[in-house]
PDB file of N, CA, C, O and CB in Angstrom:
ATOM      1  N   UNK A   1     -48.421  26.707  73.652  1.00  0.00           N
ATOM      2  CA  UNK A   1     -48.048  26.597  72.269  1.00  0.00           C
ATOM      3  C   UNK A   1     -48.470  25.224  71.772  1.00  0.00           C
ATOM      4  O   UNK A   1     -48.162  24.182  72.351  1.00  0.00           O
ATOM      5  CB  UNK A   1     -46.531  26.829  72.078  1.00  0.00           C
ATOM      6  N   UNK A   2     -49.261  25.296  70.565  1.00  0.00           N
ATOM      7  CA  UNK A   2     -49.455  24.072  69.649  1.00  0.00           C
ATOM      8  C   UNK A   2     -48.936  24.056  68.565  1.00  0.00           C
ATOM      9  O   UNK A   2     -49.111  24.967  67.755  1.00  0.00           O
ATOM     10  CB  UNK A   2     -50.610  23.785  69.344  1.00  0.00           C
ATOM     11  N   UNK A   3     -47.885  22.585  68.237  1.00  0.00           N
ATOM     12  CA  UNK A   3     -47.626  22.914  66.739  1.00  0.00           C
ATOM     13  C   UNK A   3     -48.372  21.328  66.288  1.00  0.00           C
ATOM     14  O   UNK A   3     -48.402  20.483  67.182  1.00  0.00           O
ATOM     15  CB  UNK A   3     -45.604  23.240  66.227  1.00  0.00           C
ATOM     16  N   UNK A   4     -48.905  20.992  65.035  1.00  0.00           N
ATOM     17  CA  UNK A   4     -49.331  20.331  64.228  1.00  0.00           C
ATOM     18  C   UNK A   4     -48.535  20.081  63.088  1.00  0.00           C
ATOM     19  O   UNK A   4     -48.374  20.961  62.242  1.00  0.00           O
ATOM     20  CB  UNK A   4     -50.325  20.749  64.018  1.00  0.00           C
ATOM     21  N   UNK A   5     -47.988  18.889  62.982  1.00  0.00           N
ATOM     22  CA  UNK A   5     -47.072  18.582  61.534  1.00  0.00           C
ATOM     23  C   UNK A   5     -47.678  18.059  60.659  1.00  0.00           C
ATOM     24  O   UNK A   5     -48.109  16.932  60.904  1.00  0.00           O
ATOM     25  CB  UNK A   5     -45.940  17.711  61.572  1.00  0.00           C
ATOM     26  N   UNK A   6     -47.900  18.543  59.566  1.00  0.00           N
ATOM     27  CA  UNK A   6     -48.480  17.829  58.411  1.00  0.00           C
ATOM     28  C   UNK A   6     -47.401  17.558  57.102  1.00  0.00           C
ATOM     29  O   UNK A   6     -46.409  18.272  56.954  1.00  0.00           O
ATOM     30  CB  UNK A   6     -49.755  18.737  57.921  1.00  0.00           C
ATOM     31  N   UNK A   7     -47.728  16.444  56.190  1.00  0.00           N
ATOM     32  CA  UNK A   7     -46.817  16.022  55.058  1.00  0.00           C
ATOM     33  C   UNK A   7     -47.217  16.916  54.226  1.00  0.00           C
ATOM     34  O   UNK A   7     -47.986  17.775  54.657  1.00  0.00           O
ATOM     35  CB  UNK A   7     -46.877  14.592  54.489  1.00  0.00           C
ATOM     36  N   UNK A   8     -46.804  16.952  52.825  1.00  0.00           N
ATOM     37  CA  UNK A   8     -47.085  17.927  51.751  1.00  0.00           C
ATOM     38  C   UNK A   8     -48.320  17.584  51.338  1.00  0.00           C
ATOM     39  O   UNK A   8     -48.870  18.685  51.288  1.00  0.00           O
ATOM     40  CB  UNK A   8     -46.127  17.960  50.606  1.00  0.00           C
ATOM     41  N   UNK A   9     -49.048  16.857  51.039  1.00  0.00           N
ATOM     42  CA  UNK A   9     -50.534  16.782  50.658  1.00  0.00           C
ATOM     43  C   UNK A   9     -51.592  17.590  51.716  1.00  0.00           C
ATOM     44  O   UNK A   9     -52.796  17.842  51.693  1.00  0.00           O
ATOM     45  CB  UNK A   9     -50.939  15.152  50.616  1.00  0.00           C
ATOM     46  N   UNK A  10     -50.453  17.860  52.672  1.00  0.00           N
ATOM     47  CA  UNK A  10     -51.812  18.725  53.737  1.00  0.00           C
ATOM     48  C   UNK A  10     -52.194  17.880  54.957  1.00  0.00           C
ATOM     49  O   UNK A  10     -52.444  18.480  56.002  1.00  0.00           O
ATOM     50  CB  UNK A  10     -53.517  18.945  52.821  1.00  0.00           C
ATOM     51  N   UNK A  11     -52.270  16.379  54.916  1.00  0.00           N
ATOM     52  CA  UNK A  11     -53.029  15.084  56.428  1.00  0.00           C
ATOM     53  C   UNK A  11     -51.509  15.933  57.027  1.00  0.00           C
ATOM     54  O   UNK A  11     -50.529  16.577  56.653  1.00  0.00           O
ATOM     55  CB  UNK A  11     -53.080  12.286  56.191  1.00  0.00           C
ATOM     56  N   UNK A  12     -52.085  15.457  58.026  1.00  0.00           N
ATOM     57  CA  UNK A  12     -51.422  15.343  59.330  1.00  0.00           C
ATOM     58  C   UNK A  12     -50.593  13.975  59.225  1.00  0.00           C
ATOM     59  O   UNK A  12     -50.979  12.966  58.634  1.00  0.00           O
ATOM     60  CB  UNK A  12     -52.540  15.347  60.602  1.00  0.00           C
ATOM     61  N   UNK A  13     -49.546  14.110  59.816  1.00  0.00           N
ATOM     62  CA  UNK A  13     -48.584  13.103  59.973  1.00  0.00           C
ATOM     63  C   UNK A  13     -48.153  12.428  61.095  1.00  0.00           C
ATOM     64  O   UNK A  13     -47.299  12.800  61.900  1.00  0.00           O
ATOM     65  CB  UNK A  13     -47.673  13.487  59.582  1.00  0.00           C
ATOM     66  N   UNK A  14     -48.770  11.458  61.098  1.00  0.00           N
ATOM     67  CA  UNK A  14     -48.199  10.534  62.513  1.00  0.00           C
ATOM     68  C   UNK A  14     -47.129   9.305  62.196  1.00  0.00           C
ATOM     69  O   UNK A  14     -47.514   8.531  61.320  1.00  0.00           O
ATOM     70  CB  UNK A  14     -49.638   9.685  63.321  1.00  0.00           C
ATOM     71  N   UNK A  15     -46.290   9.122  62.582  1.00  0.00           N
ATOM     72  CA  UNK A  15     -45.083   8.230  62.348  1.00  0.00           C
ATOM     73  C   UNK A  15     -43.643   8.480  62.982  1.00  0.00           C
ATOM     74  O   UNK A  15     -43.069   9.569  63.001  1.00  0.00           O
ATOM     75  CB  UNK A  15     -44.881   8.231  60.949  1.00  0.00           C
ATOM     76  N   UNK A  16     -43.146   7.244  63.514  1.00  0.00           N
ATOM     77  CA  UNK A  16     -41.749   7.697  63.800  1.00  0.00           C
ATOM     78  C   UNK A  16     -40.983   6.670  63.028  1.00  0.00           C
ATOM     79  O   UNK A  16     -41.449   5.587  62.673  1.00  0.00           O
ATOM     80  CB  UNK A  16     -41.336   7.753  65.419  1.00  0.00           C
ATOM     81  N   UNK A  17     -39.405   7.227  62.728  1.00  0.00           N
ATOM     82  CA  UNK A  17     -38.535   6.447  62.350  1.00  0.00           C
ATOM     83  C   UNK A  17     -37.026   6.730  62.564  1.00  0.00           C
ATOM     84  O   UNK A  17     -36.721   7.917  62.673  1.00  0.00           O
ATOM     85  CB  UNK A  17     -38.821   6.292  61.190  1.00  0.00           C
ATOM     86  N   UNK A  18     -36.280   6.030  62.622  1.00  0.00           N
ATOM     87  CA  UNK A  18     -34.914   5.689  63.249  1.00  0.00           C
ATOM     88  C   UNK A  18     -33.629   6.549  62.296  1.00  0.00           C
ATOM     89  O   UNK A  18     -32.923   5.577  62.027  1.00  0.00           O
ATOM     90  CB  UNK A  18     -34.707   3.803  63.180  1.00  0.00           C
ATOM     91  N   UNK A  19     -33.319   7.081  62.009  1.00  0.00           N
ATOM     92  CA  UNK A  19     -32.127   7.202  60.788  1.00  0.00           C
ATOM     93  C   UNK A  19     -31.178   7.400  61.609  1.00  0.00           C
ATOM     94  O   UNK A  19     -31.412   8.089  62.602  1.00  0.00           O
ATOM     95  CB  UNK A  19     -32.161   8.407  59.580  1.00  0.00           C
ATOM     96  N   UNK A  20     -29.928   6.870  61.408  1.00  0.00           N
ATOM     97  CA  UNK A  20     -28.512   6.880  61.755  1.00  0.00           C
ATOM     98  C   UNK A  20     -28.196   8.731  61.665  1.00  0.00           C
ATOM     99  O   UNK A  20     -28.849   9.551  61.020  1.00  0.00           O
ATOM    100  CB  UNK A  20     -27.503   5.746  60.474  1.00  0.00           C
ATOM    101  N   UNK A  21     -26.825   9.013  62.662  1.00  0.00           N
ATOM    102  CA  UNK A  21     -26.427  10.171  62.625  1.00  0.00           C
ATOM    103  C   UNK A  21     -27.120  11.133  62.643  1.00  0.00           C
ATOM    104  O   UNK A  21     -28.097  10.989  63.377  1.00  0.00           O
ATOM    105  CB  UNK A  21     -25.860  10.297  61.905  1.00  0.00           C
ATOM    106  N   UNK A  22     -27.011  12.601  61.877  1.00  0.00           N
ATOM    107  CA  UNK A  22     -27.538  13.708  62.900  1.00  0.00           C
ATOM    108  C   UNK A  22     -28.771  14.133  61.635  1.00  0.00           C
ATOM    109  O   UNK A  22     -28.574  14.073  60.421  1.00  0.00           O
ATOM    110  CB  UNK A  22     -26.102  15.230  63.499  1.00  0.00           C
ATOM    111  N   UNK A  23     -30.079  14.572  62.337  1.00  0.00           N
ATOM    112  CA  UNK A  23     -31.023  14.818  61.346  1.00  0.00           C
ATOM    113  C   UNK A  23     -31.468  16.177  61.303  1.00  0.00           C
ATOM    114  O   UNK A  23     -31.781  16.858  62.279  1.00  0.00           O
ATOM    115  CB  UNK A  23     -32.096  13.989  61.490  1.00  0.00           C
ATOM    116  N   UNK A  24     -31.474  16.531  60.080  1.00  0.00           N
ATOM    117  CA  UNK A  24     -31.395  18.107  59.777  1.00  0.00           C
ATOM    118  C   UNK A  24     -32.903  18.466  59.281  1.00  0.00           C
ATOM    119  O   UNK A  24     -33.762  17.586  59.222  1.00  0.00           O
ATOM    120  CB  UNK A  24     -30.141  18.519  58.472  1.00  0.00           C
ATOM    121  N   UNK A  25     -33.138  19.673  58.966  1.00  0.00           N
ATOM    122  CA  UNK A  25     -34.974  19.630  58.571  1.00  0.00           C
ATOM    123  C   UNK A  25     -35.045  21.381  59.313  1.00  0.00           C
ATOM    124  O   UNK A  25     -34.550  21.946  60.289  1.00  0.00           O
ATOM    125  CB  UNK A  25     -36.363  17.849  59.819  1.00  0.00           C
ATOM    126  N   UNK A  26     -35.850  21.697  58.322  1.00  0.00           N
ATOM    127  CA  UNK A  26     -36.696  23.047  58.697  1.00  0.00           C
ATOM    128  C   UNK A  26     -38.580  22.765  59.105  1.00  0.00           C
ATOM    129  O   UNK A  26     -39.495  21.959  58.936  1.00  0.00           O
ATOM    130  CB  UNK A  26     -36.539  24.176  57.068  1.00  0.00           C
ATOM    131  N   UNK A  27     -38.169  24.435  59.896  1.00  0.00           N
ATOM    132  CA  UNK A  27     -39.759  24.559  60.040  1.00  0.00           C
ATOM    133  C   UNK A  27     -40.232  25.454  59.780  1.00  0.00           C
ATOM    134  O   UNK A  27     -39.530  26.437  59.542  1.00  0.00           O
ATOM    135  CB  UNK A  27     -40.313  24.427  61.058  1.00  0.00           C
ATOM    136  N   UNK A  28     -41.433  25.521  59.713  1.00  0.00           N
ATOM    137  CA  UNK A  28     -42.586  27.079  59.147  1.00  0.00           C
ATOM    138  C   UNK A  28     -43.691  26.983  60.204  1.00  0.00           C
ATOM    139  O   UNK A  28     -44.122  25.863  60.475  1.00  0.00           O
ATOM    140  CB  UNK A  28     -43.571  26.940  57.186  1.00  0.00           C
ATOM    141  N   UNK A  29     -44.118  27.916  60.740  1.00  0.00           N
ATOM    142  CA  UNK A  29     -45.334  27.918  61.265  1.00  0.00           C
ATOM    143  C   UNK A  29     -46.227  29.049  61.141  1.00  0.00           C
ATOM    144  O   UNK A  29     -45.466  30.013  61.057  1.00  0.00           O
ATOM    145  CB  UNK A  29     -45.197  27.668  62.431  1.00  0.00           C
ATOM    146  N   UNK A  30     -47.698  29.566  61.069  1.00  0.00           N
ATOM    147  CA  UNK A  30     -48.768  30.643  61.292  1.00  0.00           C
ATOM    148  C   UNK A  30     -48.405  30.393  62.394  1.00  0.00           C
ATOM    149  O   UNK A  30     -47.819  29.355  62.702  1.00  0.00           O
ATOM    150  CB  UNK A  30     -50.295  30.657  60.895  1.00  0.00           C
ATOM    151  N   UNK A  31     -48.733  31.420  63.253  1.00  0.00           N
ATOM    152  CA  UNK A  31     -49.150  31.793  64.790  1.00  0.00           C
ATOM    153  C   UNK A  31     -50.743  32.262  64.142  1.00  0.00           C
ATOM    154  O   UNK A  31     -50.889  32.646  62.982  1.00  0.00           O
ATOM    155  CB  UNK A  31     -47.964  33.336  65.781  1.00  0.00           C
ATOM    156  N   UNK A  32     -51.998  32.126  65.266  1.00  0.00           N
ATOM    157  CA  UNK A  32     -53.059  32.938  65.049  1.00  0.00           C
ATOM    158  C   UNK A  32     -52.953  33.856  64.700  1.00  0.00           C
ATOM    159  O   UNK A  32     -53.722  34.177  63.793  1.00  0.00           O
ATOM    160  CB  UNK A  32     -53.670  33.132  65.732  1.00  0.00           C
ATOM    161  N   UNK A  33     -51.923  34.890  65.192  1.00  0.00           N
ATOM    162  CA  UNK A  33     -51.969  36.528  65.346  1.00  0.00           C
ATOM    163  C   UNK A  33     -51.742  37.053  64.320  1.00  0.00           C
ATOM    164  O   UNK A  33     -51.959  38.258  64.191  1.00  0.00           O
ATOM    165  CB  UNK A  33     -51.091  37.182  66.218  1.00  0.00           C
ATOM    166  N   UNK A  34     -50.909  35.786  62.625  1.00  0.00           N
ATOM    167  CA  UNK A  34     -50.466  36.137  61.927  1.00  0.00           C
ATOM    168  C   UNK A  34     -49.216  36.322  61.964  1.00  0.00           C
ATOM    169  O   UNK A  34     -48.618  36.747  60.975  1.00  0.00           O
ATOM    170  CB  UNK A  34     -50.974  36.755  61.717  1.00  0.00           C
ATOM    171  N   UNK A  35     -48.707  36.084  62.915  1.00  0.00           N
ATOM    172  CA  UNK A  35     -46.825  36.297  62.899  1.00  0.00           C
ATOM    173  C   UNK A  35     -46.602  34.625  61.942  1.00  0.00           C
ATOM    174  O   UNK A  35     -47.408  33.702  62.060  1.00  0.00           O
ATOM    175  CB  UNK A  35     -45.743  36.274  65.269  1.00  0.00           C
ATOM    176  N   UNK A  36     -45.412  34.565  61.086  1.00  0.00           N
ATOM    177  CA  UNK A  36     -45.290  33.469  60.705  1.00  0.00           C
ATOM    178  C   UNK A  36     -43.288  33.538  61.238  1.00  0.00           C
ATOM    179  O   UNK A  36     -42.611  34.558  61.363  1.00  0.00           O
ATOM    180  CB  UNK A  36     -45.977  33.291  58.917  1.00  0.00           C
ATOM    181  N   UNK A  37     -42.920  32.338  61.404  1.00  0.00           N
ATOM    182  CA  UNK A  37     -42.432  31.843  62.151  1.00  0.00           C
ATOM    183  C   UNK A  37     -41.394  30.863  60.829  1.00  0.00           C
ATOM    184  O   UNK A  37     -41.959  30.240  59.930  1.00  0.00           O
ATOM    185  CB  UNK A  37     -43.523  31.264  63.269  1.00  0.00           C
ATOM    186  N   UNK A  38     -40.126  30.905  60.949  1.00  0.00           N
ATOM    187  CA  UNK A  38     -39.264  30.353  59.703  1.00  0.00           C
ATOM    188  C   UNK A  38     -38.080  30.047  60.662  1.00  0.00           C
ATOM    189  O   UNK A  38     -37.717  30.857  61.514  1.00  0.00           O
ATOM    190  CB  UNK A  38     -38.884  31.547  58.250  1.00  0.00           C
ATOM    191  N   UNK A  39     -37.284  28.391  60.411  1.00  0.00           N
ATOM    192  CA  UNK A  39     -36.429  28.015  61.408  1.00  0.00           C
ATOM    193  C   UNK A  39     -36.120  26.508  60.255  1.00  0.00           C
ATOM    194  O   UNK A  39     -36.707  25.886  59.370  1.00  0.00           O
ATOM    195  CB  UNK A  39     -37.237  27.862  63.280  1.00  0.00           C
ATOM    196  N   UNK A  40     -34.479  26.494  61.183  1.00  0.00           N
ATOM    197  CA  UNK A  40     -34.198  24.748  61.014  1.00  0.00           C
ATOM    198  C   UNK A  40     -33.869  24.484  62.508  1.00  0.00           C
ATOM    199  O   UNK A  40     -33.851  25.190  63.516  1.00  0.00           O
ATOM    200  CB  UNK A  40     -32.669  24.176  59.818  1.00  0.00           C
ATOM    201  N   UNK A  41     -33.569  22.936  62.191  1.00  0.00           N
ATOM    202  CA  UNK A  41     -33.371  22.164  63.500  1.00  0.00           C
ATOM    203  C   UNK A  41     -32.063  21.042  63.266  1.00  0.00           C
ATOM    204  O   UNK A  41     -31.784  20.821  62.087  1.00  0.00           O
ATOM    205  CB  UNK A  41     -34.927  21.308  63.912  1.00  0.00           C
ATOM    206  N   UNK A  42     -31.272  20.345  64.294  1.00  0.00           N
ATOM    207  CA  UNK A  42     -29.875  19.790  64.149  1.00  0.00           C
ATOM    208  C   UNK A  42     -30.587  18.804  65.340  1.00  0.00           C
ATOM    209  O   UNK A  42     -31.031  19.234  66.405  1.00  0.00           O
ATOM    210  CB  UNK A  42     -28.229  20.917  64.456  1.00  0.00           C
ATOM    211  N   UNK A  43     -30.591  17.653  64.990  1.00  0.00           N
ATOM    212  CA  UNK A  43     -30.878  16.813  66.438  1.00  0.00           C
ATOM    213  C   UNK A  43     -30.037  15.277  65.939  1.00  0.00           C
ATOM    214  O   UNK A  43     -30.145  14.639  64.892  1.00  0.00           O
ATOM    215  CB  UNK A  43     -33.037  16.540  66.860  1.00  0.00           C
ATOM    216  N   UNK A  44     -29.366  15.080  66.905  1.00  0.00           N
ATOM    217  CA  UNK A  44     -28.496  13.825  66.767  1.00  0.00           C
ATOM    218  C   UNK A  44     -29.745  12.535  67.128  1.00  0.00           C
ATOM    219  O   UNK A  44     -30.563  12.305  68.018  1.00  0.00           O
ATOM    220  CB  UNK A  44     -26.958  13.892  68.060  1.00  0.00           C
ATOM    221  N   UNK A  45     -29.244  11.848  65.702  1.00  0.00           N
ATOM    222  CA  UNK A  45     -30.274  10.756  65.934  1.00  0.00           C
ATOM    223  C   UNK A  45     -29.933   9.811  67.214  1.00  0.00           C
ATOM    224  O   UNK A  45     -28.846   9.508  67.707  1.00  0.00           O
ATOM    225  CB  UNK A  45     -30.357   9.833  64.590  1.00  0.00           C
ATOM    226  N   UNK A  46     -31.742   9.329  67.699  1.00  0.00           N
ATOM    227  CA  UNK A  46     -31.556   8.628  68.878  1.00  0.00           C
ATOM    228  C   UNK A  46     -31.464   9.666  70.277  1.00  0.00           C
ATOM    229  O   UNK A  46     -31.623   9.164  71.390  1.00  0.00           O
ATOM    230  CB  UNK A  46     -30.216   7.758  68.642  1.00  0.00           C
ATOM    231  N   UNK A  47     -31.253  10.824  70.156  1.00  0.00           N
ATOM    232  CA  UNK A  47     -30.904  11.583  71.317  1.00  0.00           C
ATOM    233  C   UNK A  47     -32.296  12.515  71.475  1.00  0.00           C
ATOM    234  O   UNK A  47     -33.032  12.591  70.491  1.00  0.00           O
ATOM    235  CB  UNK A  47     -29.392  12.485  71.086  1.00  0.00           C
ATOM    236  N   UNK A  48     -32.580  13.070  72.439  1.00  0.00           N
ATOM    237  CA  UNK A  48     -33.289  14.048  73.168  1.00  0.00           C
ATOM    238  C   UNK A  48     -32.324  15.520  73.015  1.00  0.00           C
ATOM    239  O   UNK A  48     -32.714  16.521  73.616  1.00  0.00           O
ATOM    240  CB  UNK A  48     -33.500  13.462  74.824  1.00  0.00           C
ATOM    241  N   UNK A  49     -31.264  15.568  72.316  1.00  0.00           N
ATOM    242  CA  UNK A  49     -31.306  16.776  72.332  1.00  0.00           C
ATOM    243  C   UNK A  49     -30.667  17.545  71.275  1.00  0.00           C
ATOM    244  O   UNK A  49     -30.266  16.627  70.560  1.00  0.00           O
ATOM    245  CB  UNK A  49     -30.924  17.066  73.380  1.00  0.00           C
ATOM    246  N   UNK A  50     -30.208  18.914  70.546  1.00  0.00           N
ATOM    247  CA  UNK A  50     -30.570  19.099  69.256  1.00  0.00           C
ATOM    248  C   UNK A  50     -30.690  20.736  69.880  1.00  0.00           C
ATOM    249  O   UNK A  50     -30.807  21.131  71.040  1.00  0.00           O
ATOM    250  CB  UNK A  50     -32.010  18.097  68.518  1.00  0.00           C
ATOM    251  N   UNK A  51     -30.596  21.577  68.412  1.00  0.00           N
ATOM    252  CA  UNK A  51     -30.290  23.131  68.670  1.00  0.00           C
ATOM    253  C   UNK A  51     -31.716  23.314  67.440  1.00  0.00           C
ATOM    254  O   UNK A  51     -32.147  22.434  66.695  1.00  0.00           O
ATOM    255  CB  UNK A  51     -28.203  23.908  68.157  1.00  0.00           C
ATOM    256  N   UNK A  52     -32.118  24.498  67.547  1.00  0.00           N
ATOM    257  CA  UNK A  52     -32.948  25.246  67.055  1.00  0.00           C
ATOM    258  C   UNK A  52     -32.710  26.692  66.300  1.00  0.00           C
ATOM    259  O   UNK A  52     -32.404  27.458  67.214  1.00  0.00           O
ATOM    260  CB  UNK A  52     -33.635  25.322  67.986  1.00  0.00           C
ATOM    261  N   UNK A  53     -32.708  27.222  65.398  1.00  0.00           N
ATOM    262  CA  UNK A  53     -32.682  28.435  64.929  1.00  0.00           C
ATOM    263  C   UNK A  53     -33.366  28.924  64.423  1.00  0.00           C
ATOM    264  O   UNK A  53     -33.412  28.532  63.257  1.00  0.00           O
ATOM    265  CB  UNK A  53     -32.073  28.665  64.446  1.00  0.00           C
ATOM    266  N   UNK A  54     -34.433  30.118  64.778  1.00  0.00           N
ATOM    267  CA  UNK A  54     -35.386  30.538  63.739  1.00  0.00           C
ATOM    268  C   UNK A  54     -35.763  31.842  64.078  1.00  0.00           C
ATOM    269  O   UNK A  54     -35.462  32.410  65.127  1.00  0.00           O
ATOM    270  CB  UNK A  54     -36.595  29.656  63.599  1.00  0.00           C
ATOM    271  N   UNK A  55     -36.353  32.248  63.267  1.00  0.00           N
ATOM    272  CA  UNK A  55     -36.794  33.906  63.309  1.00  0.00           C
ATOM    273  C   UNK A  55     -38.316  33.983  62.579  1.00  0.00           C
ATOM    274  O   UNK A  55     -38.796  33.235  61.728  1.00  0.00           O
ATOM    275  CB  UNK A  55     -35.515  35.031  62.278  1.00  0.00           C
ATOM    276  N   UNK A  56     -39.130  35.673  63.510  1.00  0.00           N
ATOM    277  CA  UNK A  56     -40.345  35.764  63.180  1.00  0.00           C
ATOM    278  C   UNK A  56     -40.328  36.451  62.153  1.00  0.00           C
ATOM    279  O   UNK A  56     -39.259  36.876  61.717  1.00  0.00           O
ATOM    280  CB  UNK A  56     -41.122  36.174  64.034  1.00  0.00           C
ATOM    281  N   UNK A  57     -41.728  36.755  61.435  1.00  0.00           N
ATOM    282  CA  UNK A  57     -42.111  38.345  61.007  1.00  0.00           C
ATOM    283  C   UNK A  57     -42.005  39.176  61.636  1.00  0.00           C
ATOM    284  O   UNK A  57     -42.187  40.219  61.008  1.00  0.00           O
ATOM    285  CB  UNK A  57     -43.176  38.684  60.708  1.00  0.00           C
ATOM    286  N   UNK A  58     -41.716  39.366  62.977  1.00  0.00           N
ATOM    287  CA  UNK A  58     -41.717  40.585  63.723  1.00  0.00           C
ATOM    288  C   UNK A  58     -40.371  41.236  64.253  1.00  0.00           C
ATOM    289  O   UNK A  58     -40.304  42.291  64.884  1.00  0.00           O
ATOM    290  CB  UNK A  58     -42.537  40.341  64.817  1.00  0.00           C
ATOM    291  N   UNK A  59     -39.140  40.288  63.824  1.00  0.00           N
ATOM    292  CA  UNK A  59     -37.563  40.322  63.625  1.00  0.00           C
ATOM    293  C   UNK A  59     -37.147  39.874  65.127  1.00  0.00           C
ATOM    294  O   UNK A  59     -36.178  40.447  65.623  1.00  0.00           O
ATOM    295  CB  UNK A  59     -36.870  42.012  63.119  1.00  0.00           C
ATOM    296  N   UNK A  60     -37.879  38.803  65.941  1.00  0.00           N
ATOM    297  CA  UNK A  60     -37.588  37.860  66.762  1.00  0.00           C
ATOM    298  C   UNK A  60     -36.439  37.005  66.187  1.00  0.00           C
ATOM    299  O   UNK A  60     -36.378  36.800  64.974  1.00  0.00           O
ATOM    300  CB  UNK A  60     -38.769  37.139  67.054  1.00  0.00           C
ATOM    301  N   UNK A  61     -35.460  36.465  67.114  1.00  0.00           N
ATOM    302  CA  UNK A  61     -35.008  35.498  66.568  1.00  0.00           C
ATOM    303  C   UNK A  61     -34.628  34.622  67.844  1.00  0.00           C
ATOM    304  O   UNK A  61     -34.367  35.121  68.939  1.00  0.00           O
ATOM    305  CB  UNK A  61     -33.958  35.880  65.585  1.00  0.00           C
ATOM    306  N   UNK A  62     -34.628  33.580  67.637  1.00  0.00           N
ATOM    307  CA  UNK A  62     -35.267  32.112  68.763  1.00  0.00           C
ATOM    308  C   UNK A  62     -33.935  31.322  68.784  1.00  0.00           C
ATOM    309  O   UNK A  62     -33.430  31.551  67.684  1.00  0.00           O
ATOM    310  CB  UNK A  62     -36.850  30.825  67.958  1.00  0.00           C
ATOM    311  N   UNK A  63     -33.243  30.636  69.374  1.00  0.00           N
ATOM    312  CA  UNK A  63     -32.317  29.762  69.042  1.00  0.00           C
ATOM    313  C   UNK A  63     -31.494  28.993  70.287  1.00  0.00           C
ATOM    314  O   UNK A  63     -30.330  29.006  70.687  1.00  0.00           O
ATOM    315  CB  UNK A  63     -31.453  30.513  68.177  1.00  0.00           C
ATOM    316  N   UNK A  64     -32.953  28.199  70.747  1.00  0.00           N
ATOM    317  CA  UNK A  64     -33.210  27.003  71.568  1.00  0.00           C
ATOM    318  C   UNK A  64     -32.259  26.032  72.241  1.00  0.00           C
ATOM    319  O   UNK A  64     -32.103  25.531  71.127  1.00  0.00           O
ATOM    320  CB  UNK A  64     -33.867  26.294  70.862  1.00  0.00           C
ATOM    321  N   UNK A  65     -31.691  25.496  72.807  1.00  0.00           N
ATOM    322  CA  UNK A  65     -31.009  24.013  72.785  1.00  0.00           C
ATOM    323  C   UNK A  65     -32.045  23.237  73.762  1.00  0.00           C
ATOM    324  O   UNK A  65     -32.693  23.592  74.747  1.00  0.00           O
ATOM    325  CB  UNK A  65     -29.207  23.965  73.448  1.00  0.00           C
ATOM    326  N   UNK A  66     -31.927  22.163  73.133  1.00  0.00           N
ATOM    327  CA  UNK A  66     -32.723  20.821  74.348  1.00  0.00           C
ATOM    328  C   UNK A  66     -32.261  19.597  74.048  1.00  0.00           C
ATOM    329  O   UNK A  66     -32.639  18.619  74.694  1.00  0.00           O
ATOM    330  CB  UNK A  66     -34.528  20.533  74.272  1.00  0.00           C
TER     331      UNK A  66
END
């Protein structure tokens, strides 16, 4: 699996930064095959680990911890 993050203008985004307490944020992804892929994420700042929830087009639904 490859994912690629880009900002809203479309570049690719390289950067890290620090924010206090817990950081919230969704994701979207294409797969090649055309499955698209819709989720948020919960990760306590500073930590390695954080829950996942998301579901496919194909009525998968994913919901991770790490």
């Amino acid at each position: 699996m490859s994912l690629t993050l880009k900002d809203t203008a479309g570049k690719i985004k390289t950067g890290t930064s620090t924010i206090g307490g817990v950081n919230i944020g969704e994701i979207h992804a294409l797969c090649t095959d055309g499955t698209r892929v819709q989720g948020s994420f919960l990760i306590g700042s500073g930590t390695t680990s954080g829950t996942v929830s998301g579901t496919d087009t194909n009525g998968s639904v994913c919901k991770p911890l790490f």
